[in-house]
Biotite code that builds the C-alpha atoms (Angstrom):
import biotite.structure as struc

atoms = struc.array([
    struc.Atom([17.399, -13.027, -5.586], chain_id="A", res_id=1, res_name="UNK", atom_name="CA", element="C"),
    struc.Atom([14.990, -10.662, -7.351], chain_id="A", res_id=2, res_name="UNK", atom_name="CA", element="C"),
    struc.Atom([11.990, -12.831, -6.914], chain_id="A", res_id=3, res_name="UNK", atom_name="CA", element="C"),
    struc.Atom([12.824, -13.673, -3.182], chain_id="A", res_id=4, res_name="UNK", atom_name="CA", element="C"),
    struc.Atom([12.548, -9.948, -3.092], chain_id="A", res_id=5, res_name="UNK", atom_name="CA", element="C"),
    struc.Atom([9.829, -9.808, -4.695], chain_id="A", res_id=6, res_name="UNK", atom_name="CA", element="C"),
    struc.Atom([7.720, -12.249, -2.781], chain_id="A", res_id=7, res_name="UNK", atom_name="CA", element="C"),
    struc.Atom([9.197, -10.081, 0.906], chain_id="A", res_id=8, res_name="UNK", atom_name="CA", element="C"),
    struc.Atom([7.295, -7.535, -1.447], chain_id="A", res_id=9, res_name="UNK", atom_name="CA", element="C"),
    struc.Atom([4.154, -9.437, -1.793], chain_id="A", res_id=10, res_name="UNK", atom_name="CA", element="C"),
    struc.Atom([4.151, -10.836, 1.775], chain_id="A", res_id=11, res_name="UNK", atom_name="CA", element="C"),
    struc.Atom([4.721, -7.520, 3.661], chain_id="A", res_id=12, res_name="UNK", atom_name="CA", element="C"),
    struc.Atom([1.628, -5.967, 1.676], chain_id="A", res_id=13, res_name="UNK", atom_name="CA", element="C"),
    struc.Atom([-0.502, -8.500, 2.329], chain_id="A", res_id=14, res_name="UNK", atom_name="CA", element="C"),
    struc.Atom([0.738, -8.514, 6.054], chain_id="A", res_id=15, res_name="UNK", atom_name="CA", element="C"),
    struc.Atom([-0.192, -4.715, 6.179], chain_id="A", res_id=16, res_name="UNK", atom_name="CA", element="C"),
    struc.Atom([-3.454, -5.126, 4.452], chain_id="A", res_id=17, res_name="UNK", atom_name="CA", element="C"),
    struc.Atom([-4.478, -7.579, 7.149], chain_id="A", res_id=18, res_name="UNK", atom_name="CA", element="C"),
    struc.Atom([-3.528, -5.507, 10.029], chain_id="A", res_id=19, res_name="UNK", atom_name="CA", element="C"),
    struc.Atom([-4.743, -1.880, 9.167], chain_id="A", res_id=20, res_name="UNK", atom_name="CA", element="C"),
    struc.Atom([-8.039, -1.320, 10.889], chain_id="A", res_id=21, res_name="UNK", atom_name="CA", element="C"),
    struc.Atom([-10.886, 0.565, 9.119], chain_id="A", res_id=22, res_name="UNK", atom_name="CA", element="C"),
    struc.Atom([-9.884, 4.082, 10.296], chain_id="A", res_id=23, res_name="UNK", atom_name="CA", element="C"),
    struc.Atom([-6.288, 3.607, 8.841], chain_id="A", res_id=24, res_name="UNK", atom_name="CA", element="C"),
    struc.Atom([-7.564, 2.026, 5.699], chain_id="A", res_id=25, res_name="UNK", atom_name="CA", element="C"),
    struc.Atom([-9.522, 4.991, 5.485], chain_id="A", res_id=26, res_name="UNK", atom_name="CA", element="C"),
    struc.Atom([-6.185, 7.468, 5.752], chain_id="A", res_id=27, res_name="UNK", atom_name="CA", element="C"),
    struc.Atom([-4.174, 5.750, 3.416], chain_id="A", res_id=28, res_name="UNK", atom_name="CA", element="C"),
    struc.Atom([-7.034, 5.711, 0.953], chain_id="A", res_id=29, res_name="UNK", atom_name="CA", element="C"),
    struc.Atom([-8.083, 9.581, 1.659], chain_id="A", res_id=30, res_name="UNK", atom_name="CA", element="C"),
    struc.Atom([-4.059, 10.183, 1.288], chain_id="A", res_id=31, res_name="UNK", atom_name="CA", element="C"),
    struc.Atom([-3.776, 8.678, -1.830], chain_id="A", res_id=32, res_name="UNK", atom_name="CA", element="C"),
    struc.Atom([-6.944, 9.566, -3.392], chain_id="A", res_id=33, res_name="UNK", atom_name="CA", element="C"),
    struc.Atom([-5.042, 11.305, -6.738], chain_id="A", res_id=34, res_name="UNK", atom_name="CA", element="C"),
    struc.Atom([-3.830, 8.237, -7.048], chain_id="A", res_id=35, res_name="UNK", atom_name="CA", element="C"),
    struc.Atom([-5.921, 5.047, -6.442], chain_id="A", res_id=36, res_name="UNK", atom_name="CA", element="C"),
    struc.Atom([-9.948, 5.783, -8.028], chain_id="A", res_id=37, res_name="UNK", atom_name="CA", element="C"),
    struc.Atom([-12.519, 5.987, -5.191], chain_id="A", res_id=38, res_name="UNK", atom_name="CA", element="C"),
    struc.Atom([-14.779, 2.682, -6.325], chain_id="A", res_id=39, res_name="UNK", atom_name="CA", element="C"),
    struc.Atom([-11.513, 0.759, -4.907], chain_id="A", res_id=40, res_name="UNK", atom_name="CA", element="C"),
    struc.Atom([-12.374, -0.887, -1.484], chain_id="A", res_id=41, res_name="UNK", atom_name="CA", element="C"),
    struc.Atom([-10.419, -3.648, -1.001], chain_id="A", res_id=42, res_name="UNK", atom_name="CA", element="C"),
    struc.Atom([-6.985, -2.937, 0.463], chain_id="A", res_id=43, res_name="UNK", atom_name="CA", element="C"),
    struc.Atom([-4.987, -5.471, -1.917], chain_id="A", res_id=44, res_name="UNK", atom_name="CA", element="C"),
    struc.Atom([-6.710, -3.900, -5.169], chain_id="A", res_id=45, res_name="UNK", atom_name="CA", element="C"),
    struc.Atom([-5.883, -0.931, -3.516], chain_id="A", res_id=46, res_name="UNK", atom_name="CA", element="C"),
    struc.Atom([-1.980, -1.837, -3.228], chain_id="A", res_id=47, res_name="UNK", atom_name="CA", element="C"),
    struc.Atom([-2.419, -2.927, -7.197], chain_id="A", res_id=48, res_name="UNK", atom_name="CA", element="C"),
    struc.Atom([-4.002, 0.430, -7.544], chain_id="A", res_id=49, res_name="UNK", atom_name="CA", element="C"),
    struc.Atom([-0.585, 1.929, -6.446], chain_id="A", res_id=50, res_name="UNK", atom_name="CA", element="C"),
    struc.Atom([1.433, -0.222, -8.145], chain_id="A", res_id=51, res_name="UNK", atom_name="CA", element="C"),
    struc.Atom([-0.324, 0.850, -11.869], chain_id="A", res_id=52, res_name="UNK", atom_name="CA", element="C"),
    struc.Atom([0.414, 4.170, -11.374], chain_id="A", res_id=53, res_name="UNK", atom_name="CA", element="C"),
    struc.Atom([3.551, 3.464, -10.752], chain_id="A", res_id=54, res_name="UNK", atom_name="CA", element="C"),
    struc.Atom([3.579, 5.113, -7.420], chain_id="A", res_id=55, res_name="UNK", atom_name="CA", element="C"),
    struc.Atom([4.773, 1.569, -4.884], chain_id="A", res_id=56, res_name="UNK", atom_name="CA", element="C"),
    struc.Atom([6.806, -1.032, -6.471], chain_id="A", res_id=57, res_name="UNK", atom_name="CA", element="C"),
    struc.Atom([8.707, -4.063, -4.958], chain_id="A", res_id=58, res_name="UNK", atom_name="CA", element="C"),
    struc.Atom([11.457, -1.714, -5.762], chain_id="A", res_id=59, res_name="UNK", atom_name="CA", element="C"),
    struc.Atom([10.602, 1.576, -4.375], chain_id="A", res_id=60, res_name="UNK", atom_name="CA", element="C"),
    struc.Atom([8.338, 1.872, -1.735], chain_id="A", res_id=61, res_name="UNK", atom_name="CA", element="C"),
    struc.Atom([8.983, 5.330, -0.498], chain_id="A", res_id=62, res_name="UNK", atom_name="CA", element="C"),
    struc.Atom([5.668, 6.385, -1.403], chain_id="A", res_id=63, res_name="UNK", atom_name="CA", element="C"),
    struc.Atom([3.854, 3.714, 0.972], chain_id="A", res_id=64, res_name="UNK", atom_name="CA", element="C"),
    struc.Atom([6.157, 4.043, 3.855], chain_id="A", res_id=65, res_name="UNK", atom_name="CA", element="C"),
    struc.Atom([4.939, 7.581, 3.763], chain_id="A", res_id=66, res_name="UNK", atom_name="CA", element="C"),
    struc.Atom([1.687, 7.140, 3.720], chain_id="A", res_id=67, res_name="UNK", atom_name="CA", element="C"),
    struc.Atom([1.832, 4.702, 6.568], chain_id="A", res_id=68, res_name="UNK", atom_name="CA", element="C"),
    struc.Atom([4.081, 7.296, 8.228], chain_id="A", res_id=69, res_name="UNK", atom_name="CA", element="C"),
    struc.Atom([1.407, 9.511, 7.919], chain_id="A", res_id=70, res_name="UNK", atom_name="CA", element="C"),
    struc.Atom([-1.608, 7.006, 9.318], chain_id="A", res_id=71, res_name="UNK", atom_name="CA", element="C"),
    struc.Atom([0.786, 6.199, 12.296], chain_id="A", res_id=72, res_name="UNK", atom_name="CA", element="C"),
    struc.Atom([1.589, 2.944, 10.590], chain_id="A", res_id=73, res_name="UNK", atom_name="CA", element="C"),
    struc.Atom([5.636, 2.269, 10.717], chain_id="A", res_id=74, res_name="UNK", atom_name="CA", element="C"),
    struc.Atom([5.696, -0.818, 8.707], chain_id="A", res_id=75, res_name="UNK", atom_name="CA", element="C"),
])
């Protein structure tokens, strides 16, 4: 079960990634700027980013959802 969840995990970041346009990538990353360093540009590393700070996990993903929340994303 845990790595079906996982992989719903994996699949609905890299669904997101491929539908934020340039002006919401640009939110989330100005949003999470203390969290993800500034020389990341691609939106998966970015996701990575958040994950190795421990901020997004397949567990938790509060943090995201209110970031996307906050770009007008709801996903």
């Amino acid at each position: 079960m845990t790595d079906r969840l996982r992989q719903t995990y994996r699949n609905t970041l890299y669904q997101i990634a491929r539908n934020l346009d340039e002006e919401q990538q640009k939110g989330l990353q100005f949003l999470c700027v203390e969290h993800v360093p500034r020389r990341v540009k691609e939106l998966l590393d970015f996701f990575y980013a958040l994950e190795e700070n421990k901020k997004t996990s397949w567990i938790n993903v509060s943090f995201l959802m209110e970031c996307l929340d906050e770009i007008g994303r709801k996903d």
